[in-house]
N, C-alpha and C positions, 0 to 999 in steps of 0.2 A: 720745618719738619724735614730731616733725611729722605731720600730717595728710597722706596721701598715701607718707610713706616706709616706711612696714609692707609688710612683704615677704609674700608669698600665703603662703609656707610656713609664716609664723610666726605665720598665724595657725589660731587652735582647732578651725573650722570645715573648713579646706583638710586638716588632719591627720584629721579625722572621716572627711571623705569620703576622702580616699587611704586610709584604713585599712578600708573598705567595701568601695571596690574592690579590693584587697589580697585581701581576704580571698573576696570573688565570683568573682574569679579563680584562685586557690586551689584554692577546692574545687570549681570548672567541671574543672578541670585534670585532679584525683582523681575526679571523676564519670569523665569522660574515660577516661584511662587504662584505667579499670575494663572499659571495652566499651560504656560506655553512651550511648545519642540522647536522653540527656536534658538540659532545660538547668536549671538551680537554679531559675529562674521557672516551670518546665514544673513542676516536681518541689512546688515551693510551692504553687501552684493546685491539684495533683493532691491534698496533701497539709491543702489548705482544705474541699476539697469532701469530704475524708475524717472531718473533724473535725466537720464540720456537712452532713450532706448535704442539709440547704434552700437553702443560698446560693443567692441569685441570682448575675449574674455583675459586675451592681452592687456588691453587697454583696464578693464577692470582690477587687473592683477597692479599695476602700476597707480592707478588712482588711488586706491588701499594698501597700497602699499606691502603686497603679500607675492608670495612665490606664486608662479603660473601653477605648479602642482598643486598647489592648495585652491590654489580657486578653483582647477578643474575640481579637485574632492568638492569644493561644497557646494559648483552647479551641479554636480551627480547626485547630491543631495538633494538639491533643492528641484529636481528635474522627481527623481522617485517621490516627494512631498505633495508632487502636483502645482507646484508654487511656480517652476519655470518649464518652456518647452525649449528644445530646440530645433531647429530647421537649416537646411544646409543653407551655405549662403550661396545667395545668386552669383556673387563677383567669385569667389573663389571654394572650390568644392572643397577643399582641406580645412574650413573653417565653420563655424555653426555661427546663425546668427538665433542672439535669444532672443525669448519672449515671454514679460509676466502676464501669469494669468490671473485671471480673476482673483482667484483663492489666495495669490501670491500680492495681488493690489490690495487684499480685503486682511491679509497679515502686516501688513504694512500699518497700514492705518489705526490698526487693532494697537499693536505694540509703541507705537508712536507716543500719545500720552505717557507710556512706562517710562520711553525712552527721555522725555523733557522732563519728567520728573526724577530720574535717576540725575541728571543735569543739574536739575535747583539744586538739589542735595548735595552733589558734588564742589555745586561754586555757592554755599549755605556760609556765609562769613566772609566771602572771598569781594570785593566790591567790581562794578561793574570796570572803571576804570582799573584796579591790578588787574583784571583777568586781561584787558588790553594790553597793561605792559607786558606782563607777560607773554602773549603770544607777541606782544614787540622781539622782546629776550629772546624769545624760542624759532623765530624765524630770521635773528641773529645768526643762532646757533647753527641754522640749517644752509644758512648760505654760507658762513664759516666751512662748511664739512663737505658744499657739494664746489666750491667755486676751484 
């Protein structure tokens, strides 16, 4: 194929990301339904600072991979929801350290069954071994791009 006549769809990257959002939208759709005000990035953060309750919001922005402005938006969210507080931090006054609460450990837990069944559905055909090589390929791809 000539330089220039590759069509978006054909190529590996455009099929990445449509299957991202595909799947982002998806499981918003099944959060949804359910009754719930949460959104998968809300549910992710909630679900970082659960796994590690040091992170800063640095550190959160980097594990998920999102802009520091967005994560401040969605702890401002998630701070007005009642789900997270925050507290200055001991070591450094320029920074907040968080904290889930209750209501924020009790969302968690809530949405979790959605979330492993938005999962099955998603790898529904897919066998346990490709979903490996795949992320073999896909953290190819990643050390290709950061090395």
């Amino acid at each position: 194929m000539k330089k220039g006549n590759e069509k978006v769809n054909e190529v590996i990257f455009f099929t990445l990301e449509k299957s991202i959002k595909a799947y982002r939208r998806f499981a918003q759709q099944e959060i949804n339904k359910q009754g719930y005000d949460l959104t998968i990035d809300q549910w992710l953060v909630l679900r970082a600072l659960q796994e590690n309750k040091q992170l800063s919001q640095k550190q959160i922005a980097e594990v998920l991979f999102k802009d520091f402005a967005s994560i401040t938006r969605i702890i401002e969210i998630l701070v007005q929801k009642e789900y997270v507080v925050r507290h200055l931090s001991t070591g450094d006054r320029r920074t907040f350290a968080l904290e889930i609460t209750d209501a924020g450990d009790k969302i968690i837990e809530a949405i979790y069954p959605i979330v492993i069944n938005n999962r099955k559905q998603a790898l529904k055909n897919i066998s346990p071994d490709d979903v490996q090589h795949l992320k073999t390929q896909l953290e190819k791809l990643i050390t290709n791009c950061t090395e």
